[in-house]
N, C-alpha and C positions, 0 to 999 in steps of 0.2 A: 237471962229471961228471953223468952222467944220474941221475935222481931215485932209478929202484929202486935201481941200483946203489951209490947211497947210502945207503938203507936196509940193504941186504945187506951191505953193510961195516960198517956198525955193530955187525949181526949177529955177525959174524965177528972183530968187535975181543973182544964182551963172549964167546962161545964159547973165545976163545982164553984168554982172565981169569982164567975161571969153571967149572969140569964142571958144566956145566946138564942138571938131573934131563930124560930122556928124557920125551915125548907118552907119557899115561896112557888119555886116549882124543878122538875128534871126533865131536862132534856133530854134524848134519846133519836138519834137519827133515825128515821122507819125504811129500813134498808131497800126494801120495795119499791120506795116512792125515789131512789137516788138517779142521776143522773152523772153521765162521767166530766160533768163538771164540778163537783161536790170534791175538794179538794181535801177537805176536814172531815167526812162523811162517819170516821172511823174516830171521833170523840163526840163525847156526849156531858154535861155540865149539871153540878146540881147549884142550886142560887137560894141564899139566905136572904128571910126579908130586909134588912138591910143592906143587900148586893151584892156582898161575901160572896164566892162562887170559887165551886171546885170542879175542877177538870178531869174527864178520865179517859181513857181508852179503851173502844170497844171490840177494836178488832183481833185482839190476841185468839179469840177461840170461838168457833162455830157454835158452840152451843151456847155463849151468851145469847147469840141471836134466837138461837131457838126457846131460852128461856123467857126471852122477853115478852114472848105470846102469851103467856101467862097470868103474866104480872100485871095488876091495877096499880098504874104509875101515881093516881090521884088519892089511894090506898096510900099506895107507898110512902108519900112526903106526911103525910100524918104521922108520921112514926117517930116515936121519941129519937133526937138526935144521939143518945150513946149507943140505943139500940142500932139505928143505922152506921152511924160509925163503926160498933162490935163485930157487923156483919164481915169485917174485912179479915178478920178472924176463922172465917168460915172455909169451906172448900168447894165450894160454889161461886163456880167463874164469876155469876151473876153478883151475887151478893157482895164478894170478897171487894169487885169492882166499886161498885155502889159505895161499900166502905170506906174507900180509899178519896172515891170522890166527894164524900163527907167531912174526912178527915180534912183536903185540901181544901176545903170551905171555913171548915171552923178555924184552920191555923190562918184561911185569910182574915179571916176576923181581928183576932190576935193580934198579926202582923200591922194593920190599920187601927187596930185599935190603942196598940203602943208604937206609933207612928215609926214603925219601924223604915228604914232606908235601905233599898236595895240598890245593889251594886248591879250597873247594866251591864251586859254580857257581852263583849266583843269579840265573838265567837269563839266555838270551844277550842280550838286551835291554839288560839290566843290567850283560852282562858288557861291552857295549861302549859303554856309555851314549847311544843312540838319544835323543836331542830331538826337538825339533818340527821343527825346519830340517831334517832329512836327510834327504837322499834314500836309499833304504836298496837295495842289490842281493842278491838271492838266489836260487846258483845252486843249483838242483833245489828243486822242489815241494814243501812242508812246510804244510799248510795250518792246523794249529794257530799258529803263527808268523804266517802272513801272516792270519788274522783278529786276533791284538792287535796287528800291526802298523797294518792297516788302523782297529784301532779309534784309537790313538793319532793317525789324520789324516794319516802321513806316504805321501810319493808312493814307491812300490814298483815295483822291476823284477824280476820273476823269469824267468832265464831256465833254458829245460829242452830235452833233448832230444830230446820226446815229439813231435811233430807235433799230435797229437790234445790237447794240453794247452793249447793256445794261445787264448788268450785277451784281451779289452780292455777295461775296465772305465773311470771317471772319472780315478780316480787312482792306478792300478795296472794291470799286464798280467804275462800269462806269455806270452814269445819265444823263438823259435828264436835269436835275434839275439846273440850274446856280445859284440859291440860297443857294445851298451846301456846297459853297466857302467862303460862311460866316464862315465855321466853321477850316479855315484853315487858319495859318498862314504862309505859304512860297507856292507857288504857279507858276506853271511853265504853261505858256500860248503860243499858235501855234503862227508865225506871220501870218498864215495865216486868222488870224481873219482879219488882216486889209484889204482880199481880200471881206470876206464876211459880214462884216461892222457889227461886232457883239463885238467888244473889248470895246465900251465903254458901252454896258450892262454888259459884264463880269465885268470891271473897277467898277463898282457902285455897286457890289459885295464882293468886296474885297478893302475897305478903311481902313479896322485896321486891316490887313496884315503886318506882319514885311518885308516879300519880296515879290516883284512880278518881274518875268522875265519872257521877250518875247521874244520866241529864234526861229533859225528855220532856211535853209538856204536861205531864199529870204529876212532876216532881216536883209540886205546889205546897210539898207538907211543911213541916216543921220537923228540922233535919236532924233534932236530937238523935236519936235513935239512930243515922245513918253516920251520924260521925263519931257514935261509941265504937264503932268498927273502921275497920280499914278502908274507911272514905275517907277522901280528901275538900271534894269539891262537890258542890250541885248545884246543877242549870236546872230553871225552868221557866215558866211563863206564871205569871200573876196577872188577872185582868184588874184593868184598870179602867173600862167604862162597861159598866155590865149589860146594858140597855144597848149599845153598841156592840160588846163583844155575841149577846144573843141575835141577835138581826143579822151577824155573819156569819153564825154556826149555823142557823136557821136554814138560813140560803145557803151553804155551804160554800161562803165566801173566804178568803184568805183573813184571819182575824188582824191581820199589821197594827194599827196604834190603838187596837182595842186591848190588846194586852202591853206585857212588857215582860223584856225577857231576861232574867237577871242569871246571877250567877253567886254564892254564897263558899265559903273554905272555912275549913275547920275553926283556924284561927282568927278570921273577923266576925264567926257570926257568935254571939253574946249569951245565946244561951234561953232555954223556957222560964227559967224563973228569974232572969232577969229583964224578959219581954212582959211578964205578970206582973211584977214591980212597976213597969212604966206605966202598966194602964190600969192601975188601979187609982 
């Protein structure tokens, strides 16, 4: 079954459960009004009336922005939640996005509502235990990453879609190249692949990979569907003061203890129908 439409069934398992509190409101940076202090500028949040809140990212493609001009945001949250969920389904940057950050709202729902326990993340490094030996793969650009990677000596592939990013170094490069990945056994990948519907080319890439993590902070879903495939691990952030975490997107503040950053693996995380069991 195709990936979104796996995500959207999930949606539609826990809607059918549950009456999940209706969208309270979306946020949306107004790129015009940003200043280069706006740290977060480049995510935007949807929030359920009970606090639920999903995170997404805006910056992957120019024409979200330009679709936004569009769009009656106070329209929008009216909209039935499978409808906006479905939207991620779509091929419109816009919507697909919006999807996604529906999705990450309803699975927070879920996640609180069968008191589920996340495991905090002591960084990804950590979270996959990166040695000396590894070749380490990473798709899309994260340069605080690839300087401790670089410092710990190990040889790095990042590859990106940018043209303009590419790069050569001793023991590191950024390539257009996704076949690179062959040569790497641990491998840290955007979520925001699943915006631009490129993770299961990456995925067919890297199958005798010892790890592969998807991390990022709009990797808020419900990770069935990511660990039917050749995922191991997922990093992301779950807010945990919502009324907090919006007053520093707002501002374009650094969100620190307004969220929380966890980390989930195949084999501890338990499963959608046994997170449905708890909170029923």
């Amino acid at each position: 079954m195709d990936l979104n439409r796996e995500f959207i069934n999930l949606i539609e398992l826990i809607t059918d459960k549950f009456d999940i509190p209706p969208v309270s409101r979306i946020y949306i940076p107004n790129q015009e009004n940003l200043t280069n202090n706006h740290k977060k500028a480049n995510f935007g949040a949807i929030q359920l009336k009970n606090g639920s809140t999903g995170i997404f990212f805006i910056g992957l493609h120019k024409n979200f922005h330009n679709s936004i001009k569009n769009v009656d945001l106070k329209k929008l949250k009216k909209e039935n939640l499978i409808d906006l969920a479905s939207k991620f389904d779509s091929k419109s940057i816009f919507d697909k996005t919006i999807g996604l950050g529906t999705i990450n709202a309803i699975s927070h729902y879920l996640f609180t509502r069968s008191n589920f326990q996340f495991t905090l993340s002591n960084h990804i490094i950590n979270d996959i235990n990166i040695q000396r030996h590894d070749v380490i793969g990473m798709v899309g650009y994260f340069p605080p990453l690839v300087r401790k990677v670089n410092a710990m000596g190990n040889k790095l592939i990042v590859v990106e879609l940018k043209e303009e990013l590419t790069q050569k170094f001793s023991n590191w490069e950024i390539t257009l190249d996704t076949s690179k990945l062959m040569e790497c056994n641990k491998i840290i990948c955007t979520s925001t692949s699943l915006i631009n519907n490129t993770l299961d080319n990456i995925l067919s890439f890297t199958r005798d990979a010892e790890k592969f993590a998807l991390i990022g902070p709009t990797a808020g879903f419900l990770p069935d569907p990511i660990f039917h495939k050749k995922v191991d691990l997922v990093g992301g952030s779950i807010v945990c003061n919502s009324e907090l975490f919006f007053n520093r997107i707002i501002h374009g503040e650094r969100w620190g203890d307004s969220v929380l950053k966890f980390v989930m693996t195949k084999e501890s995380y338990p499963g959608i129908q046994h997170l449905i069991k708890l909170s029923e």
